[in-house]
C-alpha positions in Angstrom: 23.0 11.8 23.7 25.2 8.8 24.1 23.4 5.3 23.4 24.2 1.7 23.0 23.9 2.3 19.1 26.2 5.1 18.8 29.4 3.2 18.3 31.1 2.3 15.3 30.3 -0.9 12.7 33.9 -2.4 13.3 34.7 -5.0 16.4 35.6 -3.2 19.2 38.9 -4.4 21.6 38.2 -4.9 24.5 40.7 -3.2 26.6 41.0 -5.8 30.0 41.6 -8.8 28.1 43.0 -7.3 24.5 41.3 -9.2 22.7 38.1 -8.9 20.2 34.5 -8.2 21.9 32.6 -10.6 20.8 29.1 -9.1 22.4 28.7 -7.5 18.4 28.0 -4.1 20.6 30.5 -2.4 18.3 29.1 -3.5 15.1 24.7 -2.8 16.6 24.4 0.4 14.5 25.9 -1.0 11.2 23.4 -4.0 11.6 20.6 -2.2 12.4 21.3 0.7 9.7 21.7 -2.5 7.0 18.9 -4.2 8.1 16.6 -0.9 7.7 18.0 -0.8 4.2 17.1 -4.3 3.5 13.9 -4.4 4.7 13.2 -1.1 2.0 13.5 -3.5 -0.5 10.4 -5.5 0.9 8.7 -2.3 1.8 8.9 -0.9 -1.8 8.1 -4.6 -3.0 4.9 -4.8 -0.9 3.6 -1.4 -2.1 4.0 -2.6 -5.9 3.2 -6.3 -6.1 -0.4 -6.1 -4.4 -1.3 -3.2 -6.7 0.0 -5.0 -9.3 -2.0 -7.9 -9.0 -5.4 -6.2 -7.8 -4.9 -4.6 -11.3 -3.9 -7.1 -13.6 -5.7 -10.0 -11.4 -8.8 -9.1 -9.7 -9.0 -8.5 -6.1 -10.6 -11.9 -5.9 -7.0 -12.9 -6.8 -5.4 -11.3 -4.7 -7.4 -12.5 -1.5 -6.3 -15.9 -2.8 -2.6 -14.5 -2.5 -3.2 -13.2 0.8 -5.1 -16.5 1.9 -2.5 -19.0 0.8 -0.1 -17.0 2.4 -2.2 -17.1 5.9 -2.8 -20.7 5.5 0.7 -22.0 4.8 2.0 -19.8 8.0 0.4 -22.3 10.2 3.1 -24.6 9.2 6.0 -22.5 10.7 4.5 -24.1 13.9 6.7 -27.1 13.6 9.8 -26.3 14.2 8.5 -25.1 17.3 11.0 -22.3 17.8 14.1 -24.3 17.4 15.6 -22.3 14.4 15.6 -19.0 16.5 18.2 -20.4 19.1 20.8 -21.0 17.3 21.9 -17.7 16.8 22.0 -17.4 21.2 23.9 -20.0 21.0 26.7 -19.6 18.4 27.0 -16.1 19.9 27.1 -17.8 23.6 29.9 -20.2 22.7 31.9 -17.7 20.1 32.0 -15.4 23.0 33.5 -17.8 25.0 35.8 -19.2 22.6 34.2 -22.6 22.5 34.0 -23.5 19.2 33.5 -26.9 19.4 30.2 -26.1 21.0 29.2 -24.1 18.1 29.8 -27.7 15.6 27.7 -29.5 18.3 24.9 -26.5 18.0 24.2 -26.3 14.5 24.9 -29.7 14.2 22.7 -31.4 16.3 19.7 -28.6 15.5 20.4 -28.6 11.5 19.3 -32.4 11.5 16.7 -31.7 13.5 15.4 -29.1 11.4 15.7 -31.2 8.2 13.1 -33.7 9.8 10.7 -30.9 10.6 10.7 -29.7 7.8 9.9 -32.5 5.9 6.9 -32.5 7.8 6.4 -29.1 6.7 5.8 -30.8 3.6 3.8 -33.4 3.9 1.3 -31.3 6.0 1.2 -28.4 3.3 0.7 -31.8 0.4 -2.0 -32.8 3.0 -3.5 -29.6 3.2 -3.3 -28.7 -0.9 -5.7 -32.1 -1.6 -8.0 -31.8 1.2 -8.7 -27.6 0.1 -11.4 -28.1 -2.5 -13.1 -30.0 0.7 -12.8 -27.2 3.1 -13.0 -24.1 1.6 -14.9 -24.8 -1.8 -17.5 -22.5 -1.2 -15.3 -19.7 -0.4 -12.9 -19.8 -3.3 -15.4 -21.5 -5.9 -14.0 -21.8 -9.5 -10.3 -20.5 -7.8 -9.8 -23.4 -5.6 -7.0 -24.9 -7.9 -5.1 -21.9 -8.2 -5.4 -22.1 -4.6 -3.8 -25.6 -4.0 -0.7 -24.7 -6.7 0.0 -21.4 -4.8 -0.2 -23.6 -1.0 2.0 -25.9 -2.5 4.6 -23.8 -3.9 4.5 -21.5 -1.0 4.6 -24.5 1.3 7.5 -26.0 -0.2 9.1 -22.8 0.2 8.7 -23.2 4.0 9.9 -26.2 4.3 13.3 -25.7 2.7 13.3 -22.6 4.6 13.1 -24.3 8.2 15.2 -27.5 7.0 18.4 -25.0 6.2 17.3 -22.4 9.0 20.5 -23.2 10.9 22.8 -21.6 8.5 21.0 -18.1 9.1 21.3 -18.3 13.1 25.5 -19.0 12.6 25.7 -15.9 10.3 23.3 -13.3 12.8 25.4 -15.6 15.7 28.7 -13.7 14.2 26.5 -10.6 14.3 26.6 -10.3 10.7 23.3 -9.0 10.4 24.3 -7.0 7.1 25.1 -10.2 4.9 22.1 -12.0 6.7 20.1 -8.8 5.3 21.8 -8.4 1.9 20.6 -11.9 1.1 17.5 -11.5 2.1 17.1 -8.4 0.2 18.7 -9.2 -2.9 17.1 -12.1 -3.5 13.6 -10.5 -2.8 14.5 -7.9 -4.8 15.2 -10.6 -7.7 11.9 -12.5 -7.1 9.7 -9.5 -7.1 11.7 -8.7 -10.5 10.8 -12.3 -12.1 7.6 -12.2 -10.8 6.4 -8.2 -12.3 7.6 -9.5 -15.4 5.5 -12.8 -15.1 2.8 -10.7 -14.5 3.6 -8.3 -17.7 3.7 -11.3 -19.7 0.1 -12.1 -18.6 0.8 -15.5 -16.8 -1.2 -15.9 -13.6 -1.1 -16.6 -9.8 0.7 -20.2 -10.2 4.0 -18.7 -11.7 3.8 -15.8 -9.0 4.3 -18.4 -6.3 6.1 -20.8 -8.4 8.5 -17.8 -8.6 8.4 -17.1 -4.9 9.5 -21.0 -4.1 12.6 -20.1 -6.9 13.9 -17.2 -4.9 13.2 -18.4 -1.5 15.7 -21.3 -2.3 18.3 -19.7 -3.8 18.3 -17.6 -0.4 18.8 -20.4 1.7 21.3 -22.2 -0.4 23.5 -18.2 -0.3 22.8 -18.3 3.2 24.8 -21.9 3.5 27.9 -20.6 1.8 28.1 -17.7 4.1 27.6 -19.2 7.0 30.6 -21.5 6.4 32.8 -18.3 4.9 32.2 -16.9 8.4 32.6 -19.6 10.8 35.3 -21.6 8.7 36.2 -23.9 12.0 32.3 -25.1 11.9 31.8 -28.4 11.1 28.7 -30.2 10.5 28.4 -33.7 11.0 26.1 -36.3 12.8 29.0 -37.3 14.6 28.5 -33.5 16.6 25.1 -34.4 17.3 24.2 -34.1 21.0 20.7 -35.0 22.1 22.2 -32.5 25.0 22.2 -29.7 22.5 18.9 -30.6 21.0 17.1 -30.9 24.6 18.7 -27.4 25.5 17.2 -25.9 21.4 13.9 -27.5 22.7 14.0 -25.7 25.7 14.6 -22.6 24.6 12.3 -23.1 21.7 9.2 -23.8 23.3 9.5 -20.4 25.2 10.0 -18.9 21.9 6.6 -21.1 20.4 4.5 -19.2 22.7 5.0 -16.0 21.1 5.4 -17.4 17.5 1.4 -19.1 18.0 0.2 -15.4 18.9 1.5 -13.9 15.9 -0.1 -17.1 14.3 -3.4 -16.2 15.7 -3.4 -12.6 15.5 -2.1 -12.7 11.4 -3.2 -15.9 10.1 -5.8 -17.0 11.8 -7.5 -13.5 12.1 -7.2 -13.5 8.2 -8.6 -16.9 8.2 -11.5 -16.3 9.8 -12.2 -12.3 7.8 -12.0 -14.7 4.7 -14.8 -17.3 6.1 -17.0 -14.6 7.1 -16.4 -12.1 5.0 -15.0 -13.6 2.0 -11.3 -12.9 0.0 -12.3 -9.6 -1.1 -13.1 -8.4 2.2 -9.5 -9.9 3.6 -7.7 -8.2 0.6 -9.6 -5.1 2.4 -8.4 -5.7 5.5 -4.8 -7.0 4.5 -3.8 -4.0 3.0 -3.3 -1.4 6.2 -2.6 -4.3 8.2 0.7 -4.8 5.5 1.0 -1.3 6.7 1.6 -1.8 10.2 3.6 -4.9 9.3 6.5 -3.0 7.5 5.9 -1.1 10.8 6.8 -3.9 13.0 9.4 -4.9 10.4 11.4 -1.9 10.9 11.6 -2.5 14.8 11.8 -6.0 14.5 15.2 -5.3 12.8 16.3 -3.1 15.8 15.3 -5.8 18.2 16.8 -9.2 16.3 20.4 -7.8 16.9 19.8 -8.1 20.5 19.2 -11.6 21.4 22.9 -12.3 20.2 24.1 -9.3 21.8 22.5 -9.6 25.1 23.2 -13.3 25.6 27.4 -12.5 25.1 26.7 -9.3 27.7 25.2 -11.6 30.0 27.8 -14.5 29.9 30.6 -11.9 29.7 28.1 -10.4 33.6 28.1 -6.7 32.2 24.4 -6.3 34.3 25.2 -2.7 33.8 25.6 -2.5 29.8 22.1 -4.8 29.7 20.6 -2.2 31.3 21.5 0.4 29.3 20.9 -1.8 26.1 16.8 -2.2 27.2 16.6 1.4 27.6 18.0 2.6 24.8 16.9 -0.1 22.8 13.0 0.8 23.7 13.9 4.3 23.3 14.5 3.7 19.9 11.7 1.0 18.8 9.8 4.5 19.8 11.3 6.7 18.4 10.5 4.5 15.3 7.5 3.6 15.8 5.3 6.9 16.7 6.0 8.8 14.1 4.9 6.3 12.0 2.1 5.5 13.9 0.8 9.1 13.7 1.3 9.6 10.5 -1.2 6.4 9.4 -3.6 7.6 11.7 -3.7 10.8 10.7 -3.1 10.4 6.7 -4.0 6.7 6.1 -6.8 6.9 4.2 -5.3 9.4 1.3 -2.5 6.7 1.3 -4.4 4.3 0.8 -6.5 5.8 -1.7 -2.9 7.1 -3.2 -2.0 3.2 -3.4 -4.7 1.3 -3.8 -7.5 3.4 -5.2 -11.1 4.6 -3.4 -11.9 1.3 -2.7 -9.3 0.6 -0.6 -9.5 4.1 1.5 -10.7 3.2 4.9 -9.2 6.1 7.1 -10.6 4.7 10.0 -9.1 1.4 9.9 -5.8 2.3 9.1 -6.1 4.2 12.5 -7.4 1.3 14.5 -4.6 -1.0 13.1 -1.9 1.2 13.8 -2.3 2.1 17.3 -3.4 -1.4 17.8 0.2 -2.3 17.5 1.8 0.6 18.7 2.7 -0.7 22.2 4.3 -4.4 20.7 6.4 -2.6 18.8 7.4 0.0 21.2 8.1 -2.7 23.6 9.6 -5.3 21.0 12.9 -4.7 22.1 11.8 -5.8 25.6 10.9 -9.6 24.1 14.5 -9.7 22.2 16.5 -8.8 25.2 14.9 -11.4 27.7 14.9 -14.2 24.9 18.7 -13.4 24.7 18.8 -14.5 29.2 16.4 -17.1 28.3 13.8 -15.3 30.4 11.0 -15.4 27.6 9.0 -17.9 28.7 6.4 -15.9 31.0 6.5 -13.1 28.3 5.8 -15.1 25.7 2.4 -16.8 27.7 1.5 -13.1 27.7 1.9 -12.7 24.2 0.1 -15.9 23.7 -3.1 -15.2 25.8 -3.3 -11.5 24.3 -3.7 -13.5 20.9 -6.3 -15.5 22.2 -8.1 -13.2 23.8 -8.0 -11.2 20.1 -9.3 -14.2 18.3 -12.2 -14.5 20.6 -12.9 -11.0 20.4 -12.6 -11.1 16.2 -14.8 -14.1 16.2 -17.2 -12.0 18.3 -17.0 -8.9 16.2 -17.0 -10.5 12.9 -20.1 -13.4 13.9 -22.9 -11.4 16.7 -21.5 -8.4 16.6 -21.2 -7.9 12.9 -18.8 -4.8 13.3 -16.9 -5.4 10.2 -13.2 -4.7 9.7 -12.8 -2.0 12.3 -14.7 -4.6 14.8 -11.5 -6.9 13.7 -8.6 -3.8 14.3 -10.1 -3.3 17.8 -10.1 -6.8 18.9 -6.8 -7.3 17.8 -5.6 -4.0 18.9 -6.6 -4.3 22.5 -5.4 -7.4 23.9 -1.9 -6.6 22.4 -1.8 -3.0 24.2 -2.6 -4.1 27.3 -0.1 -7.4 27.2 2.8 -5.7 25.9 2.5 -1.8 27.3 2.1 -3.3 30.8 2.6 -6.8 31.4 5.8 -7.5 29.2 7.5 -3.8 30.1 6.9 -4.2 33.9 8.1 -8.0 33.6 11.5 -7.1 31.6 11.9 -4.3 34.4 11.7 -6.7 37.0 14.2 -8.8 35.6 16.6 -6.5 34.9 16.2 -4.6 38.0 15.1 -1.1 36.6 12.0 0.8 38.5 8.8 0.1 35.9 8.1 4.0 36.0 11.6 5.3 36.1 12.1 3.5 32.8 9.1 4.3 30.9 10.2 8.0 31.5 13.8 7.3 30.2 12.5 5.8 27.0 9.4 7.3 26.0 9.5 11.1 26.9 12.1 11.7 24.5 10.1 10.2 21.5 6.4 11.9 22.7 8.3 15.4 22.4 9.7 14.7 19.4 6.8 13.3 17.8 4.4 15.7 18.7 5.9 18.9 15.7 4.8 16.0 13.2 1.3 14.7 14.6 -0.4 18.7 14.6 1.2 19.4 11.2 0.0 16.6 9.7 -3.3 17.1 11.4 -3.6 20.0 10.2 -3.0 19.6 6.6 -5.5 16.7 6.9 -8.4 19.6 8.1 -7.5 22.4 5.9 -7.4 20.4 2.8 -10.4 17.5 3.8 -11.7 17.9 0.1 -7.8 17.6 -1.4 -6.6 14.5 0.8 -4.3 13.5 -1.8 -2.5 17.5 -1.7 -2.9 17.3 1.7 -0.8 14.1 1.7 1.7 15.3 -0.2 2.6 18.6 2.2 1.4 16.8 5.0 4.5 14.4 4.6 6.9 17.0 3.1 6.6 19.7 5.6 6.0 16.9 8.8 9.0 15.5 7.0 11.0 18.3 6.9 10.7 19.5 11.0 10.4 15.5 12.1 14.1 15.4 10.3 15.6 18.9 12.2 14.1 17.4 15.5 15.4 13.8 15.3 18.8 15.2 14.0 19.2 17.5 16.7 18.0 15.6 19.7 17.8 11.7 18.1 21.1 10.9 16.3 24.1 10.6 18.1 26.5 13.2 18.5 29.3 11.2 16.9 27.3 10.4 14.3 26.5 13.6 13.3 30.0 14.6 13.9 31.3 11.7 11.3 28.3 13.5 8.7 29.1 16.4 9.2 33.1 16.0 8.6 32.4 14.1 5.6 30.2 17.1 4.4 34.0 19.3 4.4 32.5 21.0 7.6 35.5 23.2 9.4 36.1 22.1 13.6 34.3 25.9 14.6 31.0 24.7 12.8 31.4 21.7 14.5 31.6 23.0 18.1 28.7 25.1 17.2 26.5 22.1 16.2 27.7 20.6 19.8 27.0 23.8 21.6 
């Protein structure tokens, strides 16, 4: 199977002009492999810390985590999708060769940035005082752990958006790896300072005061790089164009759209479990729904490498490659996300009771959740590659009305309805599938000229076959041992594992991958032709 991220992590020379290919094409896989690896780190993290504090906290703590967390992402409003365009544009103008565009770029949207976050803030200071008004009776005698954690977390944001610049020049340069091994490393050092806070039996306020520590030191690692990497950048007000900040606004407030309906469907969603429900029942509900975030985190990785990537195709008019890139690129997102799907529908609640404890262990809503998302993470890929042409902006009002259609319907589940958390999974769930599995696939296919049903055959056969081995193993494991769910887990995974692996290595990975694996293992050329024939 050849496929847009079969090709080596190195630059590749393009052979017409002799010179380096900027479109970062050549270095997809490495980026994508190193941002998988990254986001372990966070995966790993968010099986340990929640369990960790439920433990050594109370879940009443913990819903205070999850809450401060849901309120403070309201904030990431205000830069109103400014931050994400940099990286478009410093891998527009680097493919060009224009690197005094790429000064004027991060230039003019860096100050900008600075302001807003400054606002971030004053908004989160605003919102810390005025807590113990709003949302006294819900958090009682923990309201003032409440207003440290917003303030610490908010304050993290803020720096965060002010120095967001410096991340879009480093994934601009399609180095995705460094972006990911500062992310990760300094996650992985924060969760580090923070177990131990929690072994020394300090409480919430030095968790997030520990949180705001690490976040910083990110950004300010993420500022060296992006100068090591693009030494001819210069930042300076005298590089700011109001030209540049008009065009960042424009392209931002197609990419605000999306960003509210992830607002509404996380945040708000949360919000409103807590107000009706209370923290315990959100730390309830948080917990699969992390599940399906680490989910969405592992496609998300896939599709962030190709806004850069298909903005340089489609200033360098390769309609052809861009093609190719959405098909393969959706092929993949599912060939992540169903097995993974399956597997939390099937075995979700022994996970959960493996992770959390029998409190935790709702089977059912693990399943909800999960397939809730499965067709905005299948078709993720599709929302990177048209933000890349700066064609998001319908997609994006899809995204958008899905959400608000899902808070209505939440609102309605949790209020008349009174259908409880799986009430909550389905009315997020729905909207979502029919936005994204229909109206954002068929709208991508329109604008890259592919036939809507041609294409959902060239990307999603491949992972249903390949999937389906796994789904009646682990369904089967899950009947024969219903009164065992945690043995069943274990072989469940181990032997769905085991023919999931054979099938994706011989069908899934690319042939020149597996040829590279298989030389390194000391394999002779005969065994080689074998494994190709």
């Amino acid at each position: 199977m050849t496929t847009a991220f079969a090709k080596v992590p190195v630059p590749i020379v393009s052979e017409a002009a002799g010179q380096l290919d900027l479109t970062g094409r050549g270095q997809m896989a490495w980026n994508v492999i190193i941002s998988w690896a990254g986001q372990f780190v966070f995966i790993v993290a968010g099986f340990i810390m929640p369990r960790m504090i439920d433990r050594r906290l109370g879940q009443e703590t913990l819903g205070i985590w999850d809450f401060s967390w849901s309120m403070v992402g309201y904030f990431g409003l205000i830069q109103a999708g400014v931050g994400s365009s940099v990286n478009r544009y410093v891998a527009k103008y680097r493919a060009r060769g224009e690197m005094d565009k790429v000064s004027e770029v991060v230039s003019s949207i860096s100050m900008l940035l600075c302001v807003m976050g400054l606002i971030v803030l004053v908004l989160t200071a605003a919102m810390s005082y005025l807590l113990p008004f709003l949302w006294h009776q819900r958090l009682g005698a923990r309201v003032a752990d409440a207003q440290v954690v917003l303030l610490a977390l908010g304050a993290s944001l803020a720096v965060e958006v002010g120095m967001g610049g410096f991340a879009g020049v480093i994934t601009g340069c399609h180095r995705w790896d460094i972006h990911n091994y500062i992310k990760a490393g300094w996650h992985l050092i924060t969760v580090a300072g923070m177990i131990l806070m929690l072994r020394l039996g300090l409480g919430i306020r030095s968790l997030a005061l520990m949180s705001l520590a690490g976040l910083v030191l990110a950004d300010l690692n993420r500022a060296l790089y992006a100068f090591l990497l693009c030494p001819e950048m210069c930042i300076s007000l005298r590089f700011v164009r109001l030209s540049m900040i008009r065009d960042a606004f424009s392209f931002g407030v197609k990419t605000l759209a999306p960003s509210i309906g992830d607002l509404l469907l996380n945040q708000t969603a949360s919000v409103l479990v807590a107000s009706f429900l209370g923290p315990a029942a959100l730390a309830l509900y948080s917990r699969p729904r992390s599940l399906a975030l680490h989910t969405g985190m592992l496609v998300s990785k896939l599709a962030f490498v190709l806004t850069p990537a298909a903005s340089a195709l489609q200033s360098s008019r390769r309609e052809e490659e861009l093609r190719e890139l959405f098909i393969n690129a959706t092929r993949y997102a599912a060939f992540i996300s169903l097995p993974i799907t399956v597997g939390l529908s099937i075995m979700g609640g022994p996970l959960l009771l493996l992770w959390m404890g029998p409190g935790y262990a709702n089977g059912a809503l693990v399943a909800l959740i999960a397939f809730g998302n499965l067709a905005m993470l299948t078709f993720m890929p599709a929302m990177s590659i048209l933000a890349g042409l700066n064609a998001h902006g319908r997609p994006g009002m899809v995204h958008l009305l899905a959400a608000i259609c899902s808070v209505g319907l939440v609102s309605l589940t949790l209020g008349p309805l009174k259908m409880g958390l799986e009430g909550v999974a389905m009315a997020v769930g729905l909207p979502l599938t029919i936005g994204y599995g229909i109206c954002i696939s068929f709208y991508a296919c329109k604008r890259l000229g592919i036939p809507w049903t041609a294409f959902l055959w060239k990307a999603l056969s491949m992972p249903l076959l390949c999937v389906t081995p796994l789904a009646i193993c682990l369904a089967t494991f899950r009947v024969l041992m219903s009164t065992q769910p945690l043995r069943g887990l274990w072989l469940g995974v181990v032997v769905g594992g085991l023919l999931l692996a054979i099938v994706y290595w011989r069908y899934v990975v690319p042939h020149s991958f597996r040829t590279r694996v298989l030389q390194r293992a000391g394999m002779r050329k005969s065994d080689l032709l074998t494994d190709v024939e």
